[in-house]
N, C-alpha and C positions, 0 to 999 in steps of 0.2 A: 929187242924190246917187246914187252908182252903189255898189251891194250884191250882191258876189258869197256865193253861199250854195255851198258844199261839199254833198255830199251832196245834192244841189239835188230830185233825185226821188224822195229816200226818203221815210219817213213823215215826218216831223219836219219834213226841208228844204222839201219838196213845199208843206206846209201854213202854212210861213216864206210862203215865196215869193208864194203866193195872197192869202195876208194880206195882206202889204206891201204887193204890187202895188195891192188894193184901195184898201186906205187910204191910200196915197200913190199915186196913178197918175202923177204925174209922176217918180217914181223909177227909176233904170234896176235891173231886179230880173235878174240872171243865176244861171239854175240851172245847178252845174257837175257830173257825173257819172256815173259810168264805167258807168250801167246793171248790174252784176252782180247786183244784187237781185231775183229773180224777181215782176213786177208793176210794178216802179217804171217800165215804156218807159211805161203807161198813163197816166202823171202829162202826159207830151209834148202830147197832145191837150189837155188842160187849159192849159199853158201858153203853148201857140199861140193859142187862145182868149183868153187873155188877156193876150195881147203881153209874154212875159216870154219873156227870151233863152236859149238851151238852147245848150252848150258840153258834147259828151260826150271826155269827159277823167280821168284819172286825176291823184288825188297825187299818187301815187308818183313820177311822173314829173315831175321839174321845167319840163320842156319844156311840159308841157301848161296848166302853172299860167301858166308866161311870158305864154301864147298869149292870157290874159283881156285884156291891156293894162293902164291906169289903171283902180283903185278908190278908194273912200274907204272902205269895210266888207268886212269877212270874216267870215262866219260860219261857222263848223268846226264842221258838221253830221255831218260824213262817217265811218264810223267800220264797224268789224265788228264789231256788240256784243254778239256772242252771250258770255255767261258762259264756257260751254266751251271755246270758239274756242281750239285748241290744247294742251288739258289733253290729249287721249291722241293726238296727232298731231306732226307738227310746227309750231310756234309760227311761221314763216316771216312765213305771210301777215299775219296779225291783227300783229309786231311792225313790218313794213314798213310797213302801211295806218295804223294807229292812232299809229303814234311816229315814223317819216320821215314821212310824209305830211303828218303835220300839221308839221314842222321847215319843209318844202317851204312849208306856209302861211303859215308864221312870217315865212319873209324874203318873201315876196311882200311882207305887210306891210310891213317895212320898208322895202322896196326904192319900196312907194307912199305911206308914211308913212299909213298908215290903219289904223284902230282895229281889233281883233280882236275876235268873240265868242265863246268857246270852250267848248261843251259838254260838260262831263266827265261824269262818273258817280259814284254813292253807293258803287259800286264799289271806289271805293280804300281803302275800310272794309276792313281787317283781317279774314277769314272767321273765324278760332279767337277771337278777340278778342271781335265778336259774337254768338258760339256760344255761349260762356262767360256770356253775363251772363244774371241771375236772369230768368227768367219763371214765368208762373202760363198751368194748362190750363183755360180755359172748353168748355163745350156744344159750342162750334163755333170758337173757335181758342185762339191762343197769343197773351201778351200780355206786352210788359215790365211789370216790378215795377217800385215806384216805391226801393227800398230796397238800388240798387244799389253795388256796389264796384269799379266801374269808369269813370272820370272820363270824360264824354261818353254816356254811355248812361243815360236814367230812362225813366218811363210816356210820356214823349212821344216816344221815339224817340233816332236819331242824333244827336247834334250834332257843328260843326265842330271842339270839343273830344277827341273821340275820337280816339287814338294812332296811328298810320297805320305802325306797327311791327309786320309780320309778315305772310304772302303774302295773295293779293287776286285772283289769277287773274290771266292773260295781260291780257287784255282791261283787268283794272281797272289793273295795274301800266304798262302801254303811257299809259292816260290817266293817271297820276298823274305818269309820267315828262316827259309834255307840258306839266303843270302844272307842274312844275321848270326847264323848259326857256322855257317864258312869264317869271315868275320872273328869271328870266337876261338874255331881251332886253328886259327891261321896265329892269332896271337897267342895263345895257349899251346898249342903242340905244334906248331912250324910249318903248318899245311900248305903248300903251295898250287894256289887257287887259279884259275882264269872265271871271270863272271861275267857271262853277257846278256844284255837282255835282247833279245830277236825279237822282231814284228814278225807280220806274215812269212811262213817258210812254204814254199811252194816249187815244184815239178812232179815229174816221173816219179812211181812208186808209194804216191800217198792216197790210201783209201777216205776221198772226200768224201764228207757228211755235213747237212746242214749248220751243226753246231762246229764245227772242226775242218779244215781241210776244202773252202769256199773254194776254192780255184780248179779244184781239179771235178768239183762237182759242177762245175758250172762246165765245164769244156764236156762234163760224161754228159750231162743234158742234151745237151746240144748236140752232142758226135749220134746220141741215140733217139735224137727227137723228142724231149719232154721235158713237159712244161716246166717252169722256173716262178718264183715270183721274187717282186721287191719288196723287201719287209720293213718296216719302221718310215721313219722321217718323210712322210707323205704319200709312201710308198711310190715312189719316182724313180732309183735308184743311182740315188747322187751321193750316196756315203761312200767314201774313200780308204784305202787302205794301199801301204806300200806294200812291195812283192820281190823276195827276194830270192833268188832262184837258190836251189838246194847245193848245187858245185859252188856256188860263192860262199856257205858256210861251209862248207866240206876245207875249201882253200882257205879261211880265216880258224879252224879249229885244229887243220895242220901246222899250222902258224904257231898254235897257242902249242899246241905239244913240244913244240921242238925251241921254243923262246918261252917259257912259263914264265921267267926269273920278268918280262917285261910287264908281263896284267896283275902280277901278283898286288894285293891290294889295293885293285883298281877297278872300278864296275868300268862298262862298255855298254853303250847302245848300239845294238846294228842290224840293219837292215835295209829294203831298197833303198830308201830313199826320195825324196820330190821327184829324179826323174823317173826311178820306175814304181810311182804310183797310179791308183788307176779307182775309177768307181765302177760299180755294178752295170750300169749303164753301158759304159768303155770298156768291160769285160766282158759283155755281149755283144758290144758290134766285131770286137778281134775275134771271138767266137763264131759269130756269122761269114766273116770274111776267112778265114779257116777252115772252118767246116762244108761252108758252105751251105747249113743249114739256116732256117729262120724257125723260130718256136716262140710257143706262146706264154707272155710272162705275166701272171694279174700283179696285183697291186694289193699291199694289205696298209695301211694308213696307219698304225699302233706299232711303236715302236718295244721293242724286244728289251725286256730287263736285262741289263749291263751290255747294253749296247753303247758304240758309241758313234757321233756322224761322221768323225775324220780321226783317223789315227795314222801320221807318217814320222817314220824315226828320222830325226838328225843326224847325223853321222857326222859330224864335225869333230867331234874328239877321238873317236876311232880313227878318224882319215889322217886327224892332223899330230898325234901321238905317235901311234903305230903304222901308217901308211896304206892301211887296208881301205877296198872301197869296192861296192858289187860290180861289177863286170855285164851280165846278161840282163838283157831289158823283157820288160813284160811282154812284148810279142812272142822273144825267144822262149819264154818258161812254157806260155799256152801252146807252143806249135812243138816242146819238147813233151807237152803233156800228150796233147792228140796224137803224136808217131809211139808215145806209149802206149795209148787204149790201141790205135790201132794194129800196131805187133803183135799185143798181147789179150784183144778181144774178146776170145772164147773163155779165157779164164776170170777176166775182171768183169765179164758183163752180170754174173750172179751176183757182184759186190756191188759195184758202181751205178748196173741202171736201176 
């Protein structure tokens, strides 16, 4: 089997790839990727190491997608997923990369008759929709209420029942648009889809930034002493998010490869989940107690455009359909994330601190 992975050096793809490659060494693994991620060239030494094919290329450009030959897997890793990405700028790049790019991937598949695996995001969740629904203020976060009036939303989070009516951000509307356009060639040319929308994806190997990648930036704070703050909703740091370690998609997307014929025409929600969610707060003291450091966090009171105070995925129709469910808890991701930075120190400290 020959698996080309998009986005092949980013976090996500990087750690596809190695995996694979492990577990199936007889598999042809190509990471395809246009490098613009500041840290993803480092993934390269990794996969020369481990005899997995490196094609630096672009979506956007059909030509470059041509140039892989025959596959039998795509996985559309690739993506600019910062929330912001074009809220006070021009939307250009983030609509070309995330909604042509991935079209570009679309008919490759066809064109190879080979399966797709397409990563979306929790994303396409309606922001005012989610903002709207009932919660309760504990000690240290925010929690949905079980006694809501909004169809898809209770104490367990999202589901794929919530309304997909009303904006969502660049970034989220770009992948909902791709999930329509899947959809399309699946009934038209026979495309055989898996669609998931993932919450927070977090461990080892992801270059954290403010807008992108919260988890691993909050552990490099900490592991290097500096400062942090709480942004939005009082600035207290009681907003919530679930966390779902990178080996638990890696094991749900091997899944999809080798059983397609099960997701085909079906979205998924997945991710941690209620028990491995956590707020900013709760992700400082496992940081503190880790680290061993303590550092200084202000407070900024003005909450962040398309933010939101609590986002935890449901997993009830992935768990109870398909059988999948994440496995590592939020301690285990932060303490796989710090034996990272600390291995590999010298090289991540020009990215991370």
């Amino acid at each position: 089997m020959k698996i080309i992975i998009t986005g092949g050096a980013g976090f996500v793809g990087s750690t596809l790839c190695l995996a694979l490659k492990n577990k199936y060494p007889n598999y042809t693994i190509v990471a395809f990727d246009n490098l613009k991620r500041r840290g993803s060239e480092l993934n390269l030494i990794d996969f020369k190491k481990n005899n997995i094919e490196f094609i630096h290329g672009d979506i956007r450009n059909n030509e470059d997608i041509l140039s892989i030959g025959k596959f039998d897997v795509l996985i559309e890793a690739s993506a600019e997923p910062s929330v912001t990405a074009g809220l006070d700028s021009d939307p250009t790049y983030v609509i070309n990369n995330n909604l042509y790019g991935s079209i570009n991937c679309f008919n490759a598949c066809i064109k190879n008759k080979a399966k797709l695996i397409f990563l979306s995001t929790s994303r396409v969740y309606p922001i005012d929709t989610i903002e709207k629904a009932l919660y309760r203020e504990e000690e240290t976060k925010f929690l949905f209420t079980d006694n809501q009036n909004i169809e898809g939303i209770s104490h367990n989070g999202i589901s794929e029942a919530l309304s997909l009516d009303g904006a969502r951000s660049f970034y989220g509307t770009t992948k909902l648009s791709s999930e329509l356009f899947i959809e399309e060639y699946a009934a038209f040319y026979g495309l055989q889809a898996a669609i998931t929308r993932f919450g927070v994806i977090a461990g080892p190997r992801q270059m954290g930034k403010t807008d992108q990648g919260v988890v691993t930036l909050w552990m490099a704070k900490h592991y290097w002493k500096q400062s942090l703050k709480y942004i939005g909703y009082g600035g207290k740091g009681k907003q919530v998010r679930d966390l779902l370690h990178v080996d638990d998609l890696v094991e749900l997307i091997d899944y999809q490869i080798h059983n397609i014929e099960k997701f085909t025409g079906k979205v998924y929600n997945a991710g941690g989940g209620l028990q491995n969610s956590a707020s900013l707060q709760e992700m400082t003291a496992i940081c503190e107690k880790i680290t061993g450091n303590k550092i200084q966090i202000d407070e900024v009171v003005e909450t962040r455009t398309a933010d939101l105070r609590i986002y935890i995925t449901d997993n009830t129709k992935i768990e109870t359909e398909i059988g999948w469910k994440p496995k590592k808890s939020v301690e285990a991701i932060f303490s796989d994330i710090f034996h990272w930075i600390k291995e590999n120190e010298e090289q991540l400290e020009l990215i991370l601190k």
